[in-house]
Residue frames as a rotation matrix with the C-alpha (Angstrom) as fourth column:
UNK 1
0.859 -0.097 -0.503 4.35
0.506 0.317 0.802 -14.12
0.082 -0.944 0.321 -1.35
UNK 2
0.704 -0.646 0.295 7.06
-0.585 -0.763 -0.275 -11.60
0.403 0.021 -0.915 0.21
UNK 3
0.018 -0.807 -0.590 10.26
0.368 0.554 -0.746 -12.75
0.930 -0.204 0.307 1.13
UNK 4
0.491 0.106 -0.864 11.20
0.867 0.035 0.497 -12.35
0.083 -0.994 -0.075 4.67
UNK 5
-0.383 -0.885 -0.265 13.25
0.812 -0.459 0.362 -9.52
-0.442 -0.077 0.894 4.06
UNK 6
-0.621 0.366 0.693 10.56
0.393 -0.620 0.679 -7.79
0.678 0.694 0.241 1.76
UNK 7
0.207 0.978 -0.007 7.98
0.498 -0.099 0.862 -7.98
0.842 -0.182 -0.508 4.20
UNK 8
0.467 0.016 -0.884 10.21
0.840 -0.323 0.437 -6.03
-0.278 -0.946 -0.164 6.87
UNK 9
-0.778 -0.247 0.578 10.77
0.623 -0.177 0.762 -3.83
-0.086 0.953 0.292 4.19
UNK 10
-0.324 0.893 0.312 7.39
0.359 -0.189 0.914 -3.16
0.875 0.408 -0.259 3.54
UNK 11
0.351 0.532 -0.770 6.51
0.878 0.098 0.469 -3.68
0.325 -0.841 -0.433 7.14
UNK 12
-0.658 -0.612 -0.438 9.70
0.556 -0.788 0.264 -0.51
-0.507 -0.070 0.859 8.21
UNK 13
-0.933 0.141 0.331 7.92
0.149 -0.687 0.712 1.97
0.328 0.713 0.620 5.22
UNK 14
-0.014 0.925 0.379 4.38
0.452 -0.332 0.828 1.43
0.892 0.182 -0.414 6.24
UNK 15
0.236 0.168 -0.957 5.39
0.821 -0.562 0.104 2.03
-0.520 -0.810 -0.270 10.09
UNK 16
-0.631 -0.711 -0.310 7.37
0.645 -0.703 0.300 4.96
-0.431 -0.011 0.902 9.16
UNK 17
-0.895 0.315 -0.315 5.35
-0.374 -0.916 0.147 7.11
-0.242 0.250 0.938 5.93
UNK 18
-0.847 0.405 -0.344 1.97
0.151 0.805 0.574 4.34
0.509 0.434 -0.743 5.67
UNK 19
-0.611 0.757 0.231 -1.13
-0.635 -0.294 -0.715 4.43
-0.473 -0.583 0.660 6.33
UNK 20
-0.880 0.438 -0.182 -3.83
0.185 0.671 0.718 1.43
0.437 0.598 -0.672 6.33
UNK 21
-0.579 0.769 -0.270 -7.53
-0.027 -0.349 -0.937 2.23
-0.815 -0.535 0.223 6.52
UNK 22
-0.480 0.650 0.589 -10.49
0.866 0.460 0.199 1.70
-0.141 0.605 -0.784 4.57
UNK 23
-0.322 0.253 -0.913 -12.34
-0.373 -0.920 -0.123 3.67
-0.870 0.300 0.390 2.07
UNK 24
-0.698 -0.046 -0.715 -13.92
-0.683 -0.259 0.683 3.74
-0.216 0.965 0.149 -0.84
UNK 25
-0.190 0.947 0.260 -17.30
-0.497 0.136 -0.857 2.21
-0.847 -0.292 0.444 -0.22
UNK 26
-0.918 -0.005 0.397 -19.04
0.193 0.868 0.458 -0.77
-0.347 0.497 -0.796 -2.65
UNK 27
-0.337 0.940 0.042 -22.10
-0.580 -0.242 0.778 -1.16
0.742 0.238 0.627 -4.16
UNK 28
0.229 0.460 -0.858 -22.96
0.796 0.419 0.437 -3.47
0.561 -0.783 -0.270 -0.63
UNK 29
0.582 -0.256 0.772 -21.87
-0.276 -0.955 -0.108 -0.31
0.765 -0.150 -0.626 1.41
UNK 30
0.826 -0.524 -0.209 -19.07
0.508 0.530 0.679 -2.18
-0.246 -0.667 0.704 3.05
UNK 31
0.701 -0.671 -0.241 -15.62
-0.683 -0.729 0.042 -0.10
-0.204 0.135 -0.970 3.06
UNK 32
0.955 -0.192 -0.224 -13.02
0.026 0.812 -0.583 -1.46
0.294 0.551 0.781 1.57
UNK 33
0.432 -0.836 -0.338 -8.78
0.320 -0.208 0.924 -1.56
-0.843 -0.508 0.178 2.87
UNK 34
0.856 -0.372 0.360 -6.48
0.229 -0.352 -0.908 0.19
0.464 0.859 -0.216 1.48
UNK 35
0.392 -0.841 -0.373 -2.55
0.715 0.023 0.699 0.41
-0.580 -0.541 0.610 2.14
UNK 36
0.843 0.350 0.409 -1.07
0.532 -0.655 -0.537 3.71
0.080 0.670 -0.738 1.27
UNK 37
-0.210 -0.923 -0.322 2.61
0.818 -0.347 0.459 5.18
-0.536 -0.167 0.828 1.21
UNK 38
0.988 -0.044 0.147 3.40
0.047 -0.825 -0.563 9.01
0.146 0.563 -0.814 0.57
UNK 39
0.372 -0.892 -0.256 7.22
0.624 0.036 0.780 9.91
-0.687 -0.450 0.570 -0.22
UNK 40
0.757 0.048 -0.652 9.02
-0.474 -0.645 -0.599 11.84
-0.449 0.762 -0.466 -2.44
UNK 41
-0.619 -0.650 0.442 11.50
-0.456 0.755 0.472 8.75
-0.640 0.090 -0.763 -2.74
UNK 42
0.043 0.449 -0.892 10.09
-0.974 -0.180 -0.137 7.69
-0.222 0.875 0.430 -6.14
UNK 43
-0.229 -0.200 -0.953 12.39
-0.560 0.828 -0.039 4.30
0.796 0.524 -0.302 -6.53
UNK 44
-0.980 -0.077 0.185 11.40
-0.198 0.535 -0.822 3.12
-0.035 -0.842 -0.539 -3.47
UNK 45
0.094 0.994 -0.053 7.57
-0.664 0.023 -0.748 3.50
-0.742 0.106 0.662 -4.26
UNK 46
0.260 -0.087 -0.962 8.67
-0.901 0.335 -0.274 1.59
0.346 0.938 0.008 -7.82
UNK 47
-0.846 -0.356 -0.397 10.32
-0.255 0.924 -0.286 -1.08
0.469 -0.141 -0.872 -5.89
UNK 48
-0.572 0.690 0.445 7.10
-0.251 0.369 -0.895 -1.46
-0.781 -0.623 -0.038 -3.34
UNK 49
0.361 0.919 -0.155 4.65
-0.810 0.227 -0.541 -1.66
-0.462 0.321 0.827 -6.38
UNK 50
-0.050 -0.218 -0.975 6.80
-0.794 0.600 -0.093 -4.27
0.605 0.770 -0.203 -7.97
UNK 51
-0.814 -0.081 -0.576 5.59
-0.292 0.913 0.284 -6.20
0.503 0.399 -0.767 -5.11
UNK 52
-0.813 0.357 -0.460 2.81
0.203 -0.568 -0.798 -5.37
-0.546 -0.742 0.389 -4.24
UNK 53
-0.250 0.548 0.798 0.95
0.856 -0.260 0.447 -4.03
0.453 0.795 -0.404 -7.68
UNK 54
0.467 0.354 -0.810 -0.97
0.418 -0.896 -0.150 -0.39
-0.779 -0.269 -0.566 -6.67
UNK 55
0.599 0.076 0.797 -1.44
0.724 -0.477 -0.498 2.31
0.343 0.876 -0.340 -8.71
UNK 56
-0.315 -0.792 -0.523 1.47
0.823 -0.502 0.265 5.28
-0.472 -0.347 0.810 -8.26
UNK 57
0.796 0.571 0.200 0.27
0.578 -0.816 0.027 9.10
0.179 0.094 -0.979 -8.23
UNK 58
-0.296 -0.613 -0.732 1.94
0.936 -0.340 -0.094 12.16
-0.191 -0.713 0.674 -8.06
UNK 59
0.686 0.710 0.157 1.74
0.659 -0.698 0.278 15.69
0.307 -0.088 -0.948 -7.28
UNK 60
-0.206 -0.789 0.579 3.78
0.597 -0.570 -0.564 18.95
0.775 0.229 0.589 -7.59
UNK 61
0.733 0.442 -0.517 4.16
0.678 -0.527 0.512 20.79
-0.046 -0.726 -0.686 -4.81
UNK 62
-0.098 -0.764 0.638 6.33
0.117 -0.645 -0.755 24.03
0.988 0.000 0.153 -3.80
UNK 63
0.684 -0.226 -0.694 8.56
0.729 0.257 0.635 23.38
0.035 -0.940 0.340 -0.60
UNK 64
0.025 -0.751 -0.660 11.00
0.115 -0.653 0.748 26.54
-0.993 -0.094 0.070 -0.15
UNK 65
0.429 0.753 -0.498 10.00
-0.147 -0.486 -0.861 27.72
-0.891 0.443 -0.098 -3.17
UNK 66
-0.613 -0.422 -0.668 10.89
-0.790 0.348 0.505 24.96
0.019 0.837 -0.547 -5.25
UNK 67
0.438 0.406 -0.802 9.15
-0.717 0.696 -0.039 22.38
0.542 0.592 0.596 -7.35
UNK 68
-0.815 -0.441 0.376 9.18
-0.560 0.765 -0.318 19.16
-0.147 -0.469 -0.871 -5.59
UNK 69
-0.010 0.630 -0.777 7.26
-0.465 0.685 0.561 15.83
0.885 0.367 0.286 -6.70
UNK 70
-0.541 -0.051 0.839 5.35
-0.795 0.357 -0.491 13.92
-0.274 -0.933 -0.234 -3.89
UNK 71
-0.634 -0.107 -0.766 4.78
-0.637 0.634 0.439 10.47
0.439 0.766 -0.470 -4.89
UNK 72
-0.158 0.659 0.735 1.73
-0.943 0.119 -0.309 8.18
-0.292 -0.743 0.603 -3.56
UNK 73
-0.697 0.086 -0.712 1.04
-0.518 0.625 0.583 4.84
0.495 0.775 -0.391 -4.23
UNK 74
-0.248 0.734 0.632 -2.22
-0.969 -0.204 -0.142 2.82
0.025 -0.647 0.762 -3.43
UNK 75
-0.962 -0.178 -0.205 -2.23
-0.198 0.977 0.077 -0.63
0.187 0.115 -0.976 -2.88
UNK 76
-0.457 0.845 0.279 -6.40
-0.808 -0.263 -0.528 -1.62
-0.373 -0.467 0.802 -2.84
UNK 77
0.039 0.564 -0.825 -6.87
-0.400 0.765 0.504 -5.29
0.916 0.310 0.256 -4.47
UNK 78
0.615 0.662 0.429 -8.39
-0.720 0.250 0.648 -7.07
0.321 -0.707 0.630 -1.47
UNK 79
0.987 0.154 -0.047 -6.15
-0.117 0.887 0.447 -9.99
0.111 -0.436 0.893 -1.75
UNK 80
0.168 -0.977 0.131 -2.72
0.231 -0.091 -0.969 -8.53
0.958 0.193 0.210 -2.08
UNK 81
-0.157 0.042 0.987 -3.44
-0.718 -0.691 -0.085 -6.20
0.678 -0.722 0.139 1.05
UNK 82
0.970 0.108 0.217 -4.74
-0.200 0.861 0.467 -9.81
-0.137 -0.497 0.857 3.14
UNK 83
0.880 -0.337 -0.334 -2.02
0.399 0.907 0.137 -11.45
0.257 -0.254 0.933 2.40
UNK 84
-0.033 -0.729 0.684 0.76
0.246 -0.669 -0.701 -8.38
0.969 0.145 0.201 2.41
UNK 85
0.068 0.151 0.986 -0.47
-0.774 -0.615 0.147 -7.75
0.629 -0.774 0.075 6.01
UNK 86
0.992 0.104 -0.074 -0.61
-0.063 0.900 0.432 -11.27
0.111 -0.423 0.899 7.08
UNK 87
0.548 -0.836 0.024 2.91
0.831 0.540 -0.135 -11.53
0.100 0.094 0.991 6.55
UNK 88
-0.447 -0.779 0.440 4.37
0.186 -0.562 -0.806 -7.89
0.875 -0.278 0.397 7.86
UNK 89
0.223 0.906 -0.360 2.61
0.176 0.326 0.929 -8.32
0.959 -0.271 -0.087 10.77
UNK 90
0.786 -0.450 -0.424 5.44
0.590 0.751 0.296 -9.72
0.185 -0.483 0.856 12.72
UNK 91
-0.187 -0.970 -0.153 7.49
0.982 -0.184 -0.030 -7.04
0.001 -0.156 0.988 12.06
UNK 92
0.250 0.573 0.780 5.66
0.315 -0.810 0.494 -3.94
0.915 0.122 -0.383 12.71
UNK 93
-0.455 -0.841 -0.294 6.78
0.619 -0.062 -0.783 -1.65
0.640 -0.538 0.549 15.51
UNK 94
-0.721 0.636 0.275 4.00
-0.691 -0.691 -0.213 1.27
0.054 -0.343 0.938 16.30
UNK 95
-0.823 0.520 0.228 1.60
0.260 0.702 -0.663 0.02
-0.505 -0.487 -0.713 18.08
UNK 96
0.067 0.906 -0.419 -1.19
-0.379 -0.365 -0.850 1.97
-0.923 0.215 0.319 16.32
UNK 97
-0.431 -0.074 -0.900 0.10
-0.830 0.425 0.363 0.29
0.355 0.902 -0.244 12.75
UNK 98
-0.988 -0.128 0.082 -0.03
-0.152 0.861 -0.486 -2.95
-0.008 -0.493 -0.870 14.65
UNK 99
-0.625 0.751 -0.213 -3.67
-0.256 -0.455 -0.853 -1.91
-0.738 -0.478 0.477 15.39
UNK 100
-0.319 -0.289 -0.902 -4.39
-0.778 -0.463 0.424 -1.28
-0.541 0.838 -0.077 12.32
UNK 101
-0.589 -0.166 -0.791 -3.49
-0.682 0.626 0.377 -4.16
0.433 0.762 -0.482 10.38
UNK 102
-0.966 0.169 0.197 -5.64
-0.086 0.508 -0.857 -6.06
-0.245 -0.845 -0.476 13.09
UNK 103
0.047 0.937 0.347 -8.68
-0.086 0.350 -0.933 -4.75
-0.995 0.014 0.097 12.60
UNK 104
-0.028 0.392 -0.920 -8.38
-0.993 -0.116 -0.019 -5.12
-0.114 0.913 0.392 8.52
UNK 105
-0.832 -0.348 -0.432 -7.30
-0.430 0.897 0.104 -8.69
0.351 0.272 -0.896 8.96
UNK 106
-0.707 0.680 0.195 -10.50
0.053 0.326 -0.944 -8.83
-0.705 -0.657 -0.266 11.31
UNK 107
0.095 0.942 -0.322 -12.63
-0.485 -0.239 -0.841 -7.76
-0.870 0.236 0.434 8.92
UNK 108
0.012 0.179 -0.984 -11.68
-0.853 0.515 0.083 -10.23
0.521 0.838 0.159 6.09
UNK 109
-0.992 -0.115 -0.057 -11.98
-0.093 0.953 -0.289 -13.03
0.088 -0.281 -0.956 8.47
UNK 110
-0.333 0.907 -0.257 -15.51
0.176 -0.207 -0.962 -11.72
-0.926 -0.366 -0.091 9.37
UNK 111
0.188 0.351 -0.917 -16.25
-0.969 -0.087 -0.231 -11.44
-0.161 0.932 0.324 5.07
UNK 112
-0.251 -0.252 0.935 -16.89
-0.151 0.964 0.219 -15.13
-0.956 -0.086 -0.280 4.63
UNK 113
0.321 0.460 0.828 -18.44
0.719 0.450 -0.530 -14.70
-0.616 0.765 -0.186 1.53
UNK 114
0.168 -0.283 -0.944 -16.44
-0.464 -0.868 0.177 -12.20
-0.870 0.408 -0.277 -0.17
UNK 115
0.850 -0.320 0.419 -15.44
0.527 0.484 -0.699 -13.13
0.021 0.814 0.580 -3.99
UNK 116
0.600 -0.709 -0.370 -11.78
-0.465 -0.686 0.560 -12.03
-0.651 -0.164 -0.742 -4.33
UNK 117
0.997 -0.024 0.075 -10.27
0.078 0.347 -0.935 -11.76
-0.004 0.938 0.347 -7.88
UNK 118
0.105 -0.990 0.099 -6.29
0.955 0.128 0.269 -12.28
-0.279 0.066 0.958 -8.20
UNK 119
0.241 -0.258 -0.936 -4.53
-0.033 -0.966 0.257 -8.86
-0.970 -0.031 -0.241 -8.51
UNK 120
0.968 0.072 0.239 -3.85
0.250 -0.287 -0.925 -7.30
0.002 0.955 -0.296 -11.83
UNK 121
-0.056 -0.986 -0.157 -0.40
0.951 -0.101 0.291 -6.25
-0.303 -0.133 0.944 -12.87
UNK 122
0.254 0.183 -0.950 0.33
0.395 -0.916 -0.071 -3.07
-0.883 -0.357 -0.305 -12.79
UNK 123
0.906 0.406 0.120 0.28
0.324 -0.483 -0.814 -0.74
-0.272 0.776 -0.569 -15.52
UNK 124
0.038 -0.922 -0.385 3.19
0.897 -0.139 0.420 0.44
-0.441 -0.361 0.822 -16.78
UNK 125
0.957 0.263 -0.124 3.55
0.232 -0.948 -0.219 4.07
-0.175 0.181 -0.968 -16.67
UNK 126
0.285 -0.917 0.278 6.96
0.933 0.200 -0.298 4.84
0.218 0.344 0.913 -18.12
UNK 127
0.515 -0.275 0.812 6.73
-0.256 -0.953 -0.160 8.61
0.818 -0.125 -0.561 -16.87
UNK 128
0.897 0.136 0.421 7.10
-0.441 0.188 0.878 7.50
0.040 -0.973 0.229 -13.66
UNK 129
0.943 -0.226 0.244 9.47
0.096 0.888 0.449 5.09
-0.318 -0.400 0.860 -14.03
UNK 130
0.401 -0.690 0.602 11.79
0.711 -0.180 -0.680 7.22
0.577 0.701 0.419 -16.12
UNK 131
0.468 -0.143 0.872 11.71
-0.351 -0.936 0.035 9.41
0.811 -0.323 -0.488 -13.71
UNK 132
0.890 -0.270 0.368 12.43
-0.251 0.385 0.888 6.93
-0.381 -0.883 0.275 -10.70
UNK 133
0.398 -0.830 0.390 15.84
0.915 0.333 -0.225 5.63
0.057 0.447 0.893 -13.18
């Protein structure tokens, strides 16, 4: 459970560089949600997965020919993303986020029989995290 302060937090980052939308198809062929953040703001992705959990990617790119790291993280257990949306709801601002988070919340109210397994802790990847310190 976010704190009231996390979840407008959370809620501020996904309007801003977020994106929620489903992918990545079951064996029932039912799509699944996913909440995604790109940045190149590293400790801020580190602080979201510490609450949150999602796996953290990156990828070298060249911006004015220089090396620059763009950092992704994917939030995709079923019940983190339910309840993580239930509760920045309130503090979303774009109306198309707003949207959004609507229909995913619709569509786990409409999965009555889903099975949904507590989230895993995340992995710890110490590249990453040396790099975000």
């Amino acid at each position: 459970m976010l704190k009231s302060w996390e979840a407008a937090y959370v809620a501020g980052i996904i309007d801003g560089e977020g994106t929620i939308s489903f992918k990545n198809i079951d064996s029932k062929g039912k799509r699944n949600p996913v909440i995604a953040i790109t940045s190149s703001d590293l400790k801020m992705l580190v602080f979201i997965q510490s609450l949150l959990s999602g796996s953290l990617s990156s990828k070298k790119m060249m911006i004015s020919g220089q090396p620059t790291y763009i950092y992704t993280i994917e939030i995709k257990q079923k019940e983190t993303i339910r309840e993580a949306l239930s509760q920045i709801q309130q503090f979303l601002r774009a109306d198309h986020k707003k949207e959004e988070v609507e229909r995913v919340l619709e569509n786990f109210s409409s999965d009555s029989n889903r099975n949904i397994l507590r989230p895993k802790q995340p992995a710890s990847n110490m590249f990453l995290m040396e790099k975000a310190y």
